[in-house]
N, C-alpha and C positions, 0 to 999 in steps of 0.2 A: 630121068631119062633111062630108059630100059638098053639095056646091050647087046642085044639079038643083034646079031647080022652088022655091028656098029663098027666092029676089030675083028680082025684076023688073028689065028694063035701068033703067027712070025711077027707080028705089031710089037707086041708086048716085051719089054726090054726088063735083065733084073743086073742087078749090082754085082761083080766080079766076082764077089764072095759064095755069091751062090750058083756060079758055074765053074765046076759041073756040081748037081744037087747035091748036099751034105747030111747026113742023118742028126737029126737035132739041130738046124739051121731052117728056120722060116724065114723068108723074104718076101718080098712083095713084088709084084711084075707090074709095070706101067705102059701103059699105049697111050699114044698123043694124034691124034689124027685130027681132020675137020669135024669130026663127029663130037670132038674134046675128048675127056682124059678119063682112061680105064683103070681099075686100079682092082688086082688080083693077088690071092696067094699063090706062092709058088709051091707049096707043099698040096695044095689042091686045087689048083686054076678050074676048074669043069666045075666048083660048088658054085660062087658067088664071086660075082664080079660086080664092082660099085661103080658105078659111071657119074662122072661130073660134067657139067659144059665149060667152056674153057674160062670164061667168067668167074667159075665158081672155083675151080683150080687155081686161076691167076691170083683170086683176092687169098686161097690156102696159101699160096708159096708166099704172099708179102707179109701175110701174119708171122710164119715160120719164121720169116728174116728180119721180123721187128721185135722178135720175140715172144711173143705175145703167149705161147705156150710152154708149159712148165713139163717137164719128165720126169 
């Protein structure tokens, strides 16, 4: 799914930690809209933003929480 025109910059939500921005701190900004789920760096939002559809989100977040992935 391409991201043009899909989110607004104000969409995009990041983790308390990384506001206000921190030098040596990357996070990740998320948008959730009908269009489904934007996923950017916060250290450079304007390169590359990964788009999912909510499907594709919904089955990422049930794997996370069944463990399924190792850190």
């Amino acid at each position: 799914m391409k991201s043009k025109n899909l989110f607004r910059d104000e969409e995009f939500r990041t983790p308390e930690m990384c506001n206000p921005p921190q030098d040596g701190i990357d996070c990740v900004a998320v948008a959730i809209n009908k269009n489904g789920v934007a996923v950017r760096s916060t250290h450079d939002p304007k390169k590359t933003t990964t788009v999912f559809t909510n499907t594709e989100w919904r089955n990422f977040i049930t794997s996370v929480k069944q463990g399924n992935f190792s850190v």
